[in-house]
PyMOL Python script that loads the backbone (N, CA, C, O; Angstrom):
from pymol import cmd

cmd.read_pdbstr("""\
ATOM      1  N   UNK A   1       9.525   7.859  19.070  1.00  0.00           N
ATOM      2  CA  UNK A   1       9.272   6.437  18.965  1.00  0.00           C
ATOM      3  C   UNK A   1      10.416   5.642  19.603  1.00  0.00           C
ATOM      4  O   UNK A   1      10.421   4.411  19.607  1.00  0.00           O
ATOM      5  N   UNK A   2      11.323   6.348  20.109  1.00  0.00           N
ATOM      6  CA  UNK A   2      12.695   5.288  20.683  1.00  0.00           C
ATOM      7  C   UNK A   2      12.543   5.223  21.805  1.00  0.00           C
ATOM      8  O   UNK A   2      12.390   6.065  22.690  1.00  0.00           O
ATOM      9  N   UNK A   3      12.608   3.663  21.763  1.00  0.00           N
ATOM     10  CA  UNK A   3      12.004   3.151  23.593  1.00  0.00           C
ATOM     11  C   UNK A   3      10.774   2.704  23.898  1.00  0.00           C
ATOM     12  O   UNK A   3      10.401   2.317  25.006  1.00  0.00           O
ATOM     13  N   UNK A   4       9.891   2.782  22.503  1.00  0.00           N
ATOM     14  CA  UNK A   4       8.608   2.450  22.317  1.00  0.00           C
ATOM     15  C   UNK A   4       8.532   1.025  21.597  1.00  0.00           C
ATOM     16  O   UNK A   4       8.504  -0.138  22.000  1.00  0.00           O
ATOM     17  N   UNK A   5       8.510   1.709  20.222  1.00  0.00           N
ATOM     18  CA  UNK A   5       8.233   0.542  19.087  1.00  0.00           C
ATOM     19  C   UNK A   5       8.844   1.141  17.920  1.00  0.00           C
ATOM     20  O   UNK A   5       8.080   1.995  17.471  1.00  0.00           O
ATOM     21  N   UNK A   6       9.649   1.067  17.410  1.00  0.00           N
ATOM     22  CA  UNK A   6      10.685   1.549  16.458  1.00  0.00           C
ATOM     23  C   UNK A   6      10.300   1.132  15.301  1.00  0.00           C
ATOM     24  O   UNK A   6      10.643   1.617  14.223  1.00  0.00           O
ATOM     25  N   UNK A   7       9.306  -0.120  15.534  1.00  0.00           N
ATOM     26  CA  UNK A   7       8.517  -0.671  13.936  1.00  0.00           C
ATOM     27  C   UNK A   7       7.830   0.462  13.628  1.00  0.00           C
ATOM     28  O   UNK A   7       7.964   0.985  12.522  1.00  0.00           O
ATOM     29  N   UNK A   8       6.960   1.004  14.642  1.00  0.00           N
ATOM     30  CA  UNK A   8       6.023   1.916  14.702  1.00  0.00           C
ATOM     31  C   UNK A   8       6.016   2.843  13.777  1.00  0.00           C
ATOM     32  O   UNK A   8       4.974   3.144  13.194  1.00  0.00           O
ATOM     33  N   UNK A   9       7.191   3.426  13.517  1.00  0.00           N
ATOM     34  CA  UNK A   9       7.865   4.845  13.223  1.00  0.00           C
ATOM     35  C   UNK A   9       7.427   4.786  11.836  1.00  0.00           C
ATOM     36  O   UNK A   9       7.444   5.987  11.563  1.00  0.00           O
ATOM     37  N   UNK A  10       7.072   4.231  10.848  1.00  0.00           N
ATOM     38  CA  UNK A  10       7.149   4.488   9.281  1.00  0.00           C
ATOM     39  C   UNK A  10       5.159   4.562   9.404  1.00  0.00           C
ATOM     40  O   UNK A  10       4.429   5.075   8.556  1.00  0.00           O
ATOM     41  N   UNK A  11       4.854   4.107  10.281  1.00  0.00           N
ATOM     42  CA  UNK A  11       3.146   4.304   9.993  1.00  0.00           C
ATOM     43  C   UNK A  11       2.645   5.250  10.940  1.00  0.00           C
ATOM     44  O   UNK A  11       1.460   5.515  10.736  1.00  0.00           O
ATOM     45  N   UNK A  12       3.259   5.958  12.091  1.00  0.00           N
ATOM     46  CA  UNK A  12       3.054   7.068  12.692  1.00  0.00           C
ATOM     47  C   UNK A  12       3.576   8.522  11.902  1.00  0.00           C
ATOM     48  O   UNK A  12       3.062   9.640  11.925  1.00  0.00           O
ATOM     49  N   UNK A  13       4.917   7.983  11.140  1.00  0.00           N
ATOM     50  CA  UNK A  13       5.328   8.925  10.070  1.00  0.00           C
ATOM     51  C   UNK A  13       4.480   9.381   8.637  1.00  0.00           C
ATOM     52  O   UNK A  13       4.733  10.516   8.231  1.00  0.00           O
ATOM     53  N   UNK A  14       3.497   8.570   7.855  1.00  0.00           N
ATOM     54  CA  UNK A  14       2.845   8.310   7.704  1.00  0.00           C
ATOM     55  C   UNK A  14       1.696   9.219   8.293  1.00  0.00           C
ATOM     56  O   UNK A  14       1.637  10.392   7.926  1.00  0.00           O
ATOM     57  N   UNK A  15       1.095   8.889   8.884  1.00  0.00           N
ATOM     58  CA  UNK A  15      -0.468   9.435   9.195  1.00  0.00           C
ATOM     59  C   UNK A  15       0.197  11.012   9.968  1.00  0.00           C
ATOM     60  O   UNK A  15      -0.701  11.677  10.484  1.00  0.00           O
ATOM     61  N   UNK A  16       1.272  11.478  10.055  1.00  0.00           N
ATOM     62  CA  UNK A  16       2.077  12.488  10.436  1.00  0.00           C
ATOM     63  C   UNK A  16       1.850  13.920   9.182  1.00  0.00           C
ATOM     64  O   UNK A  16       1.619  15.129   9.180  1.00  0.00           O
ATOM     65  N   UNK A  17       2.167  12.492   7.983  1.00  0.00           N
ATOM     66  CA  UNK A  17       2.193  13.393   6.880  1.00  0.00           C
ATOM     67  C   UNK A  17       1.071  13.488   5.646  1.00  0.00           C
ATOM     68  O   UNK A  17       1.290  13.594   4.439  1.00  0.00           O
ATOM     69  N   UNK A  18      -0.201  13.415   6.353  1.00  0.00           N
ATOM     70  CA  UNK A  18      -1.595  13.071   5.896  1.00  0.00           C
ATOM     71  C   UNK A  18      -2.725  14.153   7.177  1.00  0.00           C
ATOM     72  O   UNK A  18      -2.786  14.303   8.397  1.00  0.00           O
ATOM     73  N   UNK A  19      -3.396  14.645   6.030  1.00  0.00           N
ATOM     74  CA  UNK A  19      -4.221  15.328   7.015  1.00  0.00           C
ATOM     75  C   UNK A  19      -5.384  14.299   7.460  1.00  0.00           C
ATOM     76  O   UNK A  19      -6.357  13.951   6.791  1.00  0.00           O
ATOM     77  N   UNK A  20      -5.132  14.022   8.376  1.00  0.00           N
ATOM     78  CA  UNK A  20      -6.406  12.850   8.995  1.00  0.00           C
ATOM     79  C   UNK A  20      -6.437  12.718  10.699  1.00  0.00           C
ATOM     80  O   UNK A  20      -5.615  13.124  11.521  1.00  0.00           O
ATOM     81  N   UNK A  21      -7.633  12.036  10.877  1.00  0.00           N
ATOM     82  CA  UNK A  21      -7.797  12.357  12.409  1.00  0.00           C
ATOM     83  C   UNK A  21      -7.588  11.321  13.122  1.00  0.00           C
ATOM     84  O   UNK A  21      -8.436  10.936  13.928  1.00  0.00           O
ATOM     85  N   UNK A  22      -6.057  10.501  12.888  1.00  0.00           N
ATOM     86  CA  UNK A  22      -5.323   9.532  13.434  1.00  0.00           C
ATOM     87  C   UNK A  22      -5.427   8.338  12.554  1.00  0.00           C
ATOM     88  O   UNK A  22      -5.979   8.375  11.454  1.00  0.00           O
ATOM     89  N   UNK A  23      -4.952   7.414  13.003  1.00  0.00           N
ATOM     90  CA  UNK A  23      -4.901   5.641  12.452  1.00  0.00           C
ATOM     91  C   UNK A  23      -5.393   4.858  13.449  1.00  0.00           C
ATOM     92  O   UNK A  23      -5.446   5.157  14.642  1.00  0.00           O
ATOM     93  N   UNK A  24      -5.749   3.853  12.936  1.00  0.00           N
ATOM     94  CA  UNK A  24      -6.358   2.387  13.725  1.00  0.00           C
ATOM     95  C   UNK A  24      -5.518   1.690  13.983  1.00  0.00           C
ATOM     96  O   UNK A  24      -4.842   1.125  13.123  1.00  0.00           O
ATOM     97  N   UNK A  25      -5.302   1.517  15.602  1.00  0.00           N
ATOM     98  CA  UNK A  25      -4.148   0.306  15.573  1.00  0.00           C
ATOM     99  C   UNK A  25      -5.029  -0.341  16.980  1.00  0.00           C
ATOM    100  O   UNK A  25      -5.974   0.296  17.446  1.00  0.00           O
ATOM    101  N   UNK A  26      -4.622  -1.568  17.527  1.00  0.00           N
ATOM    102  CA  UNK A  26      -5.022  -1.970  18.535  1.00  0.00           C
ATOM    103  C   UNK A  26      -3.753  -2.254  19.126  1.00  0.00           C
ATOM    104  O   UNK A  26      -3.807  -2.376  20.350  1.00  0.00           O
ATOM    105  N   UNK A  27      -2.629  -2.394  18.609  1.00  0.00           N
ATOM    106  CA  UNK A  27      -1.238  -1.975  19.307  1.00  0.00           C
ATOM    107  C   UNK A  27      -0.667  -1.702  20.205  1.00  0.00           C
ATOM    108  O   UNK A  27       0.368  -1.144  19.843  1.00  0.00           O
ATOM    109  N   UNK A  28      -0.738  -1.775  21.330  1.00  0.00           N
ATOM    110  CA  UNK A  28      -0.459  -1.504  22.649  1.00  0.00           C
ATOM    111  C   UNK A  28       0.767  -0.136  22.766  1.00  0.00           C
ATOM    112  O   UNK A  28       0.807   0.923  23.392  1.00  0.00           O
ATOM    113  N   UNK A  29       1.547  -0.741  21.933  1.00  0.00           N
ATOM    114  CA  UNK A  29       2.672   0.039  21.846  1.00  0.00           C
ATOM    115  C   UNK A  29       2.395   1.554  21.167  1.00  0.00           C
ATOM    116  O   UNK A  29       2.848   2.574  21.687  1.00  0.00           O
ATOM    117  N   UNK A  30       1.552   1.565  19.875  1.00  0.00           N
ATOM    118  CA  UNK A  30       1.387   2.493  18.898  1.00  0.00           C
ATOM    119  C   UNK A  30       0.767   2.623  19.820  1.00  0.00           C
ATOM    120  O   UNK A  30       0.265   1.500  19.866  1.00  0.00           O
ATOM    121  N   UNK A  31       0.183   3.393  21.057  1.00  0.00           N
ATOM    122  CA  UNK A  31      -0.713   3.989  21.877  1.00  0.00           C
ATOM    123  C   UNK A  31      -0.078   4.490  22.476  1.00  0.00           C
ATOM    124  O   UNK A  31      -0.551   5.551  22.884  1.00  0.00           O
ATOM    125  N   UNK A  32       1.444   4.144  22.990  1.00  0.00           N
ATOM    126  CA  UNK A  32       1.979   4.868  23.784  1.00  0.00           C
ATOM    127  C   UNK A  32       2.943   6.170  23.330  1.00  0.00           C
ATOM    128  O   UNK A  32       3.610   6.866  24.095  1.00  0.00           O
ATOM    129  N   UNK A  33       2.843   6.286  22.060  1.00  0.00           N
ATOM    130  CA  UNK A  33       3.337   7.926  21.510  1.00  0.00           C
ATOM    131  C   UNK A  33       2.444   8.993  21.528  1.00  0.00           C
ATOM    132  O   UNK A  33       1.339   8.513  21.779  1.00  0.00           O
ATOM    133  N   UNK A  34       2.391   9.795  21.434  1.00  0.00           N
ATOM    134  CA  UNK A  34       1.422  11.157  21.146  1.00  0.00           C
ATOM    135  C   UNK A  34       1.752  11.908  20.270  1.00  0.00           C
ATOM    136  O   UNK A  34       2.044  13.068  20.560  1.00  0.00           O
ATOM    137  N   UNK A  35       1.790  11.531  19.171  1.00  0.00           N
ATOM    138  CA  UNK A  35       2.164  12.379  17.647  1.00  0.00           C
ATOM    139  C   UNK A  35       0.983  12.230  17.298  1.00  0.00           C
ATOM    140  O   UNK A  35       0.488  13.344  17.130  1.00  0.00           O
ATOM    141  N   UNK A  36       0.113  11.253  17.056  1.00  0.00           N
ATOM    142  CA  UNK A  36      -0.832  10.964  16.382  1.00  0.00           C
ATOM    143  C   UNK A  36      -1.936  10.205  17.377  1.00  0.00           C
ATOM    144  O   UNK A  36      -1.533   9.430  18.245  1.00  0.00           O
ATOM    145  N   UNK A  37      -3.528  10.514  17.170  1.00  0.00           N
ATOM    146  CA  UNK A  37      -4.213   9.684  17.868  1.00  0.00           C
ATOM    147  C   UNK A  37      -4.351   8.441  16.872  1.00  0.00           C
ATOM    148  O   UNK A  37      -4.126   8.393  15.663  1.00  0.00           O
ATOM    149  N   UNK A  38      -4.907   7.186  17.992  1.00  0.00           N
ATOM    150  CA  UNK A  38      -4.979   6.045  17.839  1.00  0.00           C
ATOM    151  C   UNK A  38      -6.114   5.805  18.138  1.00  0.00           C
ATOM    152  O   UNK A  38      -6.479   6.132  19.267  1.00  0.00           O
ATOM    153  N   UNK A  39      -6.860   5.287  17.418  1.00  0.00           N
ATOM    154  CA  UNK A  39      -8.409   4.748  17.404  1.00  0.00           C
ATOM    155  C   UNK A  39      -8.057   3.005  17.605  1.00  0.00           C
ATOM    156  O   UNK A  39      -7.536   2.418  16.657  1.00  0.00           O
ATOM    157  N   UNK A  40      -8.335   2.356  18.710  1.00  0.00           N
ATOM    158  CA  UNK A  40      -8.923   1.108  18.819  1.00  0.00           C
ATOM    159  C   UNK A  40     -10.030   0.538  17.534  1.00  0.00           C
ATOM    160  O   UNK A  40     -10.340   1.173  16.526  1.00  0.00           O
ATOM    161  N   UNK A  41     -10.353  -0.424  17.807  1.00  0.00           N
ATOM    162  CA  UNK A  41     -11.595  -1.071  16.958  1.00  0.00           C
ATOM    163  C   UNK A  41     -12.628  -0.465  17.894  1.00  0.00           C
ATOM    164  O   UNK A  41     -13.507   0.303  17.504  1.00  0.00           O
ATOM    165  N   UNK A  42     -12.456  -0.892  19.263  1.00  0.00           N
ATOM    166  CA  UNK A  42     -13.837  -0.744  20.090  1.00  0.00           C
ATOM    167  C   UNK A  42     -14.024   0.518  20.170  1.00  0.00           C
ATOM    168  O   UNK A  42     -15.165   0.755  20.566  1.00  0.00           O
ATOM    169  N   UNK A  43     -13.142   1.846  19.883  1.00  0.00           N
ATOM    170  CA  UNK A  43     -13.332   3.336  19.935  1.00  0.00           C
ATOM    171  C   UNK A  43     -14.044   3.795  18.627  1.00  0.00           C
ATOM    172  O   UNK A  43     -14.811   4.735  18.416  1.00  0.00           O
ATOM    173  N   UNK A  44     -13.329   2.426  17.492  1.00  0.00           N
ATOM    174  CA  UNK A  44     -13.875   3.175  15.688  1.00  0.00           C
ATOM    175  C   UNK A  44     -15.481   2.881  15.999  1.00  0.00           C
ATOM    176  O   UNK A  44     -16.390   3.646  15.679  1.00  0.00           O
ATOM    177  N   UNK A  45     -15.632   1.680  16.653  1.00  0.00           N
ATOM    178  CA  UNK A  45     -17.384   1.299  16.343  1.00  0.00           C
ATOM    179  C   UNK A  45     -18.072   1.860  17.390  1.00  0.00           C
ATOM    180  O   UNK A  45     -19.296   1.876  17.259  1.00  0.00           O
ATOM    181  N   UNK A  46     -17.419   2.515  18.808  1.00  0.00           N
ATOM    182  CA  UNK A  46     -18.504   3.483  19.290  1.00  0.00           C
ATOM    183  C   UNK A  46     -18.999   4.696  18.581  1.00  0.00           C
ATOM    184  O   UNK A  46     -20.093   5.257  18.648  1.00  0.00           O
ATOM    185  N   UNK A  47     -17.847   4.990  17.829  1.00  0.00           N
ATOM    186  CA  UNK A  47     -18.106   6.114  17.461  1.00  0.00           C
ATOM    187  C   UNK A  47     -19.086   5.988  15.913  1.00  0.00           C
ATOM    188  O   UNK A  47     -19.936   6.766  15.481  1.00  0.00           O
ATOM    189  N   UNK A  48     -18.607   4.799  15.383  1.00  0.00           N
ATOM    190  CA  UNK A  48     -19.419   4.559  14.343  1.00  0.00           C
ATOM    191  C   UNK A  48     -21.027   4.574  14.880  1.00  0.00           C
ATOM    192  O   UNK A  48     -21.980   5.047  14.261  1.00  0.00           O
ATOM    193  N   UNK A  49     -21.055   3.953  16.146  1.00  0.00           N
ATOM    194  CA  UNK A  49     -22.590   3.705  16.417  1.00  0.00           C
ATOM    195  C   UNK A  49     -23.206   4.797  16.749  1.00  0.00           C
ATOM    196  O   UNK A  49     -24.434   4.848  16.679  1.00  0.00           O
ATOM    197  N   UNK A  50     -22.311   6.070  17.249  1.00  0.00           N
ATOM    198  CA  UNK A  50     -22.890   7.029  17.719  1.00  0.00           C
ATOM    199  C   UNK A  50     -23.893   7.909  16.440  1.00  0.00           C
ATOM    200  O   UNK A  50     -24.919   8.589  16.414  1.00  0.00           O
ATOM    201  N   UNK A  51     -22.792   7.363  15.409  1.00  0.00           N
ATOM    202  CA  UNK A  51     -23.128   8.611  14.104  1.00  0.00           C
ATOM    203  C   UNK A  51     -24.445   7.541  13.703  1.00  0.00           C
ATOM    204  O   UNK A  51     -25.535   8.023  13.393  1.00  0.00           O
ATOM    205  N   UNK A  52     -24.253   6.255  13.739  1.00  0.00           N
ATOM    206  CA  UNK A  52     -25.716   6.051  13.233  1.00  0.00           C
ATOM    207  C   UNK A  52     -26.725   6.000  14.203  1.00  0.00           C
ATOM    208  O   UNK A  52     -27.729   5.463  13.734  1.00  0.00           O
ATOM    209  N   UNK A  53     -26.903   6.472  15.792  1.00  0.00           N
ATOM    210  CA  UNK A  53     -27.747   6.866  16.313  1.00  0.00           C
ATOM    211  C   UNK A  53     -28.352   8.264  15.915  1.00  0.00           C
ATOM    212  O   UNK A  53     -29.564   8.422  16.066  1.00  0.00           O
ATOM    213  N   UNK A  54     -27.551   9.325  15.397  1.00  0.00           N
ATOM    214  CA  UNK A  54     -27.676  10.586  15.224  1.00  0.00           C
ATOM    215  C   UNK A  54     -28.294  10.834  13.538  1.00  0.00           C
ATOM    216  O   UNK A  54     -28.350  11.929  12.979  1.00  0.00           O
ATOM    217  N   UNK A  55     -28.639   9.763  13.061  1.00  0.00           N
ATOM    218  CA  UNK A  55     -29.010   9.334  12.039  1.00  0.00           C
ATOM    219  C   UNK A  55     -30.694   9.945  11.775  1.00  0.00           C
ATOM    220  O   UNK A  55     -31.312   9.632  10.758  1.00  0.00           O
TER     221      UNK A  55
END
""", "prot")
cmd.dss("prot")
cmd.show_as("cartoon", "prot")
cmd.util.cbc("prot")
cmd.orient("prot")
């Protein structure tokens, strides 16, 4: 996170130490690490729409 967004670090640390399949940020910055994926809004609701096409 140094050289990025140093705020970043306690909520990438965080979803680091959680079994889950990333966090939501629209963040510009929180996008540019690769510890953790980052879901957009417009990525959560494609994917939301996909699952209720498959419905």
């Amino acid at each position: 996170m140094k050289g990025i967004d140093e705020d970043d670090a306690p909520l990438v640390a965080l979803a680091l130490s959680m079994d889950g399949d990333g966090i939501w940020s629209n963040d510009v910055h929180t996008r540019e690490q690769n510890l953790v994926r980052v879901w957009t809004t417009d990525e959560i609701l494609e994917e939301l729409g996909s699952l209720e096409e498959s419905s």
